[in-house]
mmCIF file of the C-alpha atoms, coordinates in Angstrom:
data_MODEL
# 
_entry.id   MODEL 
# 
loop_
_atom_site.group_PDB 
_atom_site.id 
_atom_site.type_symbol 
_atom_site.label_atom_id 
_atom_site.label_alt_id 
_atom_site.label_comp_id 
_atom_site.label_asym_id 
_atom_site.label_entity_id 
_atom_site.label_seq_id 
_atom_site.pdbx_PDB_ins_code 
_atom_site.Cartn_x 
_atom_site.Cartn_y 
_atom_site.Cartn_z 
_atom_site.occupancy 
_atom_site.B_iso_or_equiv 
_atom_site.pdbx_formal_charge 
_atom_site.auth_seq_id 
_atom_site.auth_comp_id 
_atom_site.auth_asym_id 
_atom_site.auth_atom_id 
_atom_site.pdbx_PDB_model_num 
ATOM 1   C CA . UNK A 1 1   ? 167.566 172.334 155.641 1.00 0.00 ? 1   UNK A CA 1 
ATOM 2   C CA . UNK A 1 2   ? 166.851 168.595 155.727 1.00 0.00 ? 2   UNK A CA 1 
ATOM 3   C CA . UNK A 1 3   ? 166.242 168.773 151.886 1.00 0.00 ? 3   UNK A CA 1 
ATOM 4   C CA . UNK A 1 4   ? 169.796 170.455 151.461 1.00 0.00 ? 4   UNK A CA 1 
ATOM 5   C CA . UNK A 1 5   ? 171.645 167.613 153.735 1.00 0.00 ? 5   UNK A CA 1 
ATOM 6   C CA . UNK A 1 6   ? 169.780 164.293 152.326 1.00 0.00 ? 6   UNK A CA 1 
ATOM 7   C CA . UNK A 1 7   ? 170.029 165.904 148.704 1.00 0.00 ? 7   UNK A CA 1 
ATOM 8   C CA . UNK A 1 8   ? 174.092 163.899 147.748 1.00 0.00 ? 8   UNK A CA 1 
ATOM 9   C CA . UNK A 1 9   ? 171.800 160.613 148.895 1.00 0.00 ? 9   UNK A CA 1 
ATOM 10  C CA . UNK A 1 10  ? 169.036 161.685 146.976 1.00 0.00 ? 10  UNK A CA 1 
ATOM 11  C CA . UNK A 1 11  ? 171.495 162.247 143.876 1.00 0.00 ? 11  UNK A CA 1 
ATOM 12  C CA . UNK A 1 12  ? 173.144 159.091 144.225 1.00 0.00 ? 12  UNK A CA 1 
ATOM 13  C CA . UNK A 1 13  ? 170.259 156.460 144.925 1.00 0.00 ? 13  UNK A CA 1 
ATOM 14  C CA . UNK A 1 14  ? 168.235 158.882 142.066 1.00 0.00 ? 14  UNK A CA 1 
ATOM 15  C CA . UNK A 1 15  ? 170.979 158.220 139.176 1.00 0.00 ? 15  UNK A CA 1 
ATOM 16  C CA . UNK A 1 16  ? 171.852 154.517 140.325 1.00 0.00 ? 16  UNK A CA 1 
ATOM 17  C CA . UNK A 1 17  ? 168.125 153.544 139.863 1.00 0.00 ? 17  UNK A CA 1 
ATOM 18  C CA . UNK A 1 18  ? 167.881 155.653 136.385 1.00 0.00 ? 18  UNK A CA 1 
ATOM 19  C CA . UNK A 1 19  ? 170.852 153.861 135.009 1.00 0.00 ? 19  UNK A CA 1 
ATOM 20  C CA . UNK A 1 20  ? 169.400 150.209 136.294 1.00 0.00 ? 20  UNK A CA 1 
ATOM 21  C CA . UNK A 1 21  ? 166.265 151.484 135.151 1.00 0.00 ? 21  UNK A CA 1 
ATOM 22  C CA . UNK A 1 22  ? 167.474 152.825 131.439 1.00 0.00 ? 22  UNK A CA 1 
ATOM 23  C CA . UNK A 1 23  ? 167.108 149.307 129.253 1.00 0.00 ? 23  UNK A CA 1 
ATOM 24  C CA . UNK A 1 24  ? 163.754 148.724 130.405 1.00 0.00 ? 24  UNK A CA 1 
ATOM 25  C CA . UNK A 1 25  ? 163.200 152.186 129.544 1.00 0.00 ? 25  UNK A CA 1 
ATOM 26  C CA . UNK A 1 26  ? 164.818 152.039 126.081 1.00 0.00 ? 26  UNK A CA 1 
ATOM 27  C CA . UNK A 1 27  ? 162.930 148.331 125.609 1.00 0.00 ? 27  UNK A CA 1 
ATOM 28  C CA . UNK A 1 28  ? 159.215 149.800 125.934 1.00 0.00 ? 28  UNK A CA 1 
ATOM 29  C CA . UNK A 1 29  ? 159.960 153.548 124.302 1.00 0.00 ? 29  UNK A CA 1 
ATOM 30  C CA . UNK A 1 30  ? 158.551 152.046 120.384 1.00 0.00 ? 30  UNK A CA 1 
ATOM 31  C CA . UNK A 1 31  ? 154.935 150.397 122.920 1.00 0.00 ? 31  UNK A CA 1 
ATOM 32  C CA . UNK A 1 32  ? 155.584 154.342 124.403 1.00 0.00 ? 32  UNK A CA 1 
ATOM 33  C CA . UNK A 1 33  ? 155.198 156.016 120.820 1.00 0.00 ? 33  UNK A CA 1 
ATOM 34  C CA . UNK A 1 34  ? 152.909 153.629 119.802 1.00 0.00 ? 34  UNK A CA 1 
ATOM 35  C CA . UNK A 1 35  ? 150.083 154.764 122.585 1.00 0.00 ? 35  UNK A CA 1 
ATOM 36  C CA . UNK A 1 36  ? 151.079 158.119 122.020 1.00 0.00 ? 36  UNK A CA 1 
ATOM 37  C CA . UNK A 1 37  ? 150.243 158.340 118.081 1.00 0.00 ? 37  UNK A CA 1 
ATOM 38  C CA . UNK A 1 38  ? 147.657 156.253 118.965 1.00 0.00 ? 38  UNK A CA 1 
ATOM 39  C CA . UNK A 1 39  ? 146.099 158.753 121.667 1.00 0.00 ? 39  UNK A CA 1 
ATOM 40  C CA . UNK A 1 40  ? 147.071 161.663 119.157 1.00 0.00 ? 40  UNK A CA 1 
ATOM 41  C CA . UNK A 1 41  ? 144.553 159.819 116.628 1.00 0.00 ? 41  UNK A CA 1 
ATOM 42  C CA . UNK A 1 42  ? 141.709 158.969 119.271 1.00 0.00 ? 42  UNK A CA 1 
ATOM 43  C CA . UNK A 1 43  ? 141.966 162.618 119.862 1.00 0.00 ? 43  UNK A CA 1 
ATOM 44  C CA . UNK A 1 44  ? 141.863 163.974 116.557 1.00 0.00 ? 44  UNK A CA 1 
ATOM 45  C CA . UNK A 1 45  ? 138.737 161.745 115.896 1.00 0.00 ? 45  UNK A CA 1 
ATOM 46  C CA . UNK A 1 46  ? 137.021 163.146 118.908 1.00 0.00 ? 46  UNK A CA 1 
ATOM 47  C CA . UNK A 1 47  ? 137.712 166.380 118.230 1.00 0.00 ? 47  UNK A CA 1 
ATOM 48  C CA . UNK A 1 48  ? 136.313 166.761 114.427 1.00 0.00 ? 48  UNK A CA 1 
ATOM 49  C CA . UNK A 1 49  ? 133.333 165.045 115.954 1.00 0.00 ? 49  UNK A CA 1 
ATOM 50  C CA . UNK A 1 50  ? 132.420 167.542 118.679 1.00 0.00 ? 50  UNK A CA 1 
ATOM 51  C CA . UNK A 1 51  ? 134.243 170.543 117.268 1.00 0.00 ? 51  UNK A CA 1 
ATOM 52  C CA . UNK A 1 52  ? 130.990 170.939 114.851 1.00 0.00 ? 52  UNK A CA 1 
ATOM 53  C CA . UNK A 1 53  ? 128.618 170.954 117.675 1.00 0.00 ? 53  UNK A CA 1 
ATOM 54  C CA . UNK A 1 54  ? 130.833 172.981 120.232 1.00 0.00 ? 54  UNK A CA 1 
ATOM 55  C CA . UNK A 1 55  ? 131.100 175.884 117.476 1.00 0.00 ? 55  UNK A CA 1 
ATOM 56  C CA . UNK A 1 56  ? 127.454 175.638 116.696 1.00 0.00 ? 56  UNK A CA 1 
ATOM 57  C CA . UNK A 1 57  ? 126.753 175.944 120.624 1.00 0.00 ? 57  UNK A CA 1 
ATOM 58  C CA . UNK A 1 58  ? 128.875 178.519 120.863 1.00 0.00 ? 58  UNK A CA 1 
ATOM 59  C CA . UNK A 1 59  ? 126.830 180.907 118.130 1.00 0.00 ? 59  UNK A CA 1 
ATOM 60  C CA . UNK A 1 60  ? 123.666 180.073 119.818 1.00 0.00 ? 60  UNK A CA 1 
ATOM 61  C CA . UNK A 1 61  ? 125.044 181.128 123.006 1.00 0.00 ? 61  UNK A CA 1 
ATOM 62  C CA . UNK A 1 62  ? 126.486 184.256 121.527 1.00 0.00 ? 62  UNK A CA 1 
ATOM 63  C CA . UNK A 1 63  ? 123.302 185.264 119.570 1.00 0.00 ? 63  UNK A CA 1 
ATOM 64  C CA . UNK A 1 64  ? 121.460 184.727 122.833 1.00 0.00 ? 64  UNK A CA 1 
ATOM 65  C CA . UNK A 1 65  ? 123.830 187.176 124.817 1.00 0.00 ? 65  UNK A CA 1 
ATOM 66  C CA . UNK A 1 66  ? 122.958 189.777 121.856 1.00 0.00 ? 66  UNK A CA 1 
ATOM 67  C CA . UNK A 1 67  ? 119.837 189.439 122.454 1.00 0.00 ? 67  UNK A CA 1 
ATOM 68  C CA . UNK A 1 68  ? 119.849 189.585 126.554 1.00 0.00 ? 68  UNK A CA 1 
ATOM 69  C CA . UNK A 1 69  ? 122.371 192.448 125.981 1.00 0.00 ? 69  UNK A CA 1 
ATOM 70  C CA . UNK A 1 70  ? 119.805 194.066 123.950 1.00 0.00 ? 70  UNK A CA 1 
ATOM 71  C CA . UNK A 1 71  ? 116.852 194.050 126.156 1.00 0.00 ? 71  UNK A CA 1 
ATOM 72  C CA . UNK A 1 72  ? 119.032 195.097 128.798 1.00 0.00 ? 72  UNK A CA 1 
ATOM 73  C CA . UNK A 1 73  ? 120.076 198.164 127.286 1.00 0.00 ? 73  UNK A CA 1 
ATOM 74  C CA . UNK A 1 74  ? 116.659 199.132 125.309 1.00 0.00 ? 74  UNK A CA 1 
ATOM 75  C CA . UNK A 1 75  ? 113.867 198.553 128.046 1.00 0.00 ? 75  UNK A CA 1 
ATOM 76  C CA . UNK A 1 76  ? 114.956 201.389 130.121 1.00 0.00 ? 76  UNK A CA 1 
ATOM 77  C CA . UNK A 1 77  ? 113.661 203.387 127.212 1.00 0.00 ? 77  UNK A CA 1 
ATOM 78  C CA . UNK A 1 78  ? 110.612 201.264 126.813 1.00 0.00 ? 78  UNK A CA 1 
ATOM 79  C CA . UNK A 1 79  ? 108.436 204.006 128.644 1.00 0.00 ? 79  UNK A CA 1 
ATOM 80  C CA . UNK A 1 80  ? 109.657 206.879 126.084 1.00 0.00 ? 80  UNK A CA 1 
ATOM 81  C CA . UNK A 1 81  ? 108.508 204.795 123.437 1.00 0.00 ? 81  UNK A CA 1 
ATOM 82  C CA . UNK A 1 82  ? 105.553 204.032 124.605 1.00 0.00 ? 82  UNK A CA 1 
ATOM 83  C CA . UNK A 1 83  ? 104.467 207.703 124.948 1.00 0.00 ? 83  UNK A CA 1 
ATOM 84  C CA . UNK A 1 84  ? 105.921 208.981 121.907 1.00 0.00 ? 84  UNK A CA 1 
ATOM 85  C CA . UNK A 1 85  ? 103.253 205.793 120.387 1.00 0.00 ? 85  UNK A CA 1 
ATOM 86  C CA . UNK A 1 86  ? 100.531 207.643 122.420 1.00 0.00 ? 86  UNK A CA 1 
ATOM 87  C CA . UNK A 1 87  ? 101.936 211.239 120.937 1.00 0.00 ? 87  UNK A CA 1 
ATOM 88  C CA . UNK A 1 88  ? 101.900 210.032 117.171 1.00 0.00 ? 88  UNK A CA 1 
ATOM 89  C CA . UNK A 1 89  ? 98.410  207.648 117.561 1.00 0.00 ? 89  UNK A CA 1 
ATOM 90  C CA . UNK A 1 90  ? 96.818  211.273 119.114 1.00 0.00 ? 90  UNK A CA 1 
ATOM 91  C CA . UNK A 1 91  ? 98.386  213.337 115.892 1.00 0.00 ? 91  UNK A CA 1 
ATOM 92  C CA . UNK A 1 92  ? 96.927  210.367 113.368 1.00 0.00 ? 92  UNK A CA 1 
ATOM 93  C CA . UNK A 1 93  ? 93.712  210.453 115.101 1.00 0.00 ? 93  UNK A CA 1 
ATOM 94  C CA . UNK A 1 94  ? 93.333  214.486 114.962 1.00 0.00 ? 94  UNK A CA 1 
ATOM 95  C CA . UNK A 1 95  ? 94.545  215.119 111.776 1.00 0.00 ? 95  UNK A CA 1 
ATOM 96  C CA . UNK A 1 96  ? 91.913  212.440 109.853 1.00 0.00 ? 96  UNK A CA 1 
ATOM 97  C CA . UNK A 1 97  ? 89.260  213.661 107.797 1.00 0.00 ? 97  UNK A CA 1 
ATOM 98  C CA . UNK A 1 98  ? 85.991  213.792 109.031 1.00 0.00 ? 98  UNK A CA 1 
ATOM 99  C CA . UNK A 1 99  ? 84.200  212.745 106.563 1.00 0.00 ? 99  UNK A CA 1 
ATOM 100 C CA . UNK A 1 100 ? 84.680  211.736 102.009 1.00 0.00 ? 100 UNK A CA 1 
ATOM 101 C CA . UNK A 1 101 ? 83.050  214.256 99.720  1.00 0.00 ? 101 UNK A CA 1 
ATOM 102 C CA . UNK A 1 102 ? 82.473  213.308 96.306  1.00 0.00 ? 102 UNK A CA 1 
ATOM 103 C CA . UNK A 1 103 ? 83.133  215.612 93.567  1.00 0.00 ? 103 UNK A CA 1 
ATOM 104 C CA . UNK A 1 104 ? 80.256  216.199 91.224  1.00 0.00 ? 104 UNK A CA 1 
# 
């Protein structure tokens, strides 16, 4: 309610100082560009020097989260692995010759 009575004084005092205020304004606007293109530049700069190594950090993190995510997902079947190694390592071993014969 307070906001709604004070705001015609508000108004007033608010457009007096903006039009006391408006030469100095117009007087610095070209020192206002000036830092502006020249922040725009400083920026630019930065940003072709660390885009390179934010995109290569980037790949190395996502080729390590496809590898994590791999793990994760294949070593619950780590232990059916391993015995279908044992499985095939018992069928090489059994099915080997025993032993060369020349032909004569």
């Amino acid at each position: 309610m307070f906001h709604l009575l004070t705001l015609p004084f508000r108004l007033f005092f608010g457009l007096l100082l903006a039009i006391l205020f408006l030469p100095f304004a117009i007087l610095f606007l070209p020192f206002a560009i000036l830092f502006f293109v020249l922040r725009l530049v400083i920026k630019g700069a930065i940003l072709l020097v660390v885009l390179p190594f934010a995109l290569i950090a980037a790949v190395i993190g996502i080729v390590i989260a496809t590898i994590a995510m791999s793990f994760a997902l294949l070593l619950p079947l780590l232990p059916f692995a391993f015995i279908a190694f044992c499985v095939w390592l018992l069928m090489k071993r059994a099915s080997r010759p025993i032993g060369f014969i020349a032909n004569p």
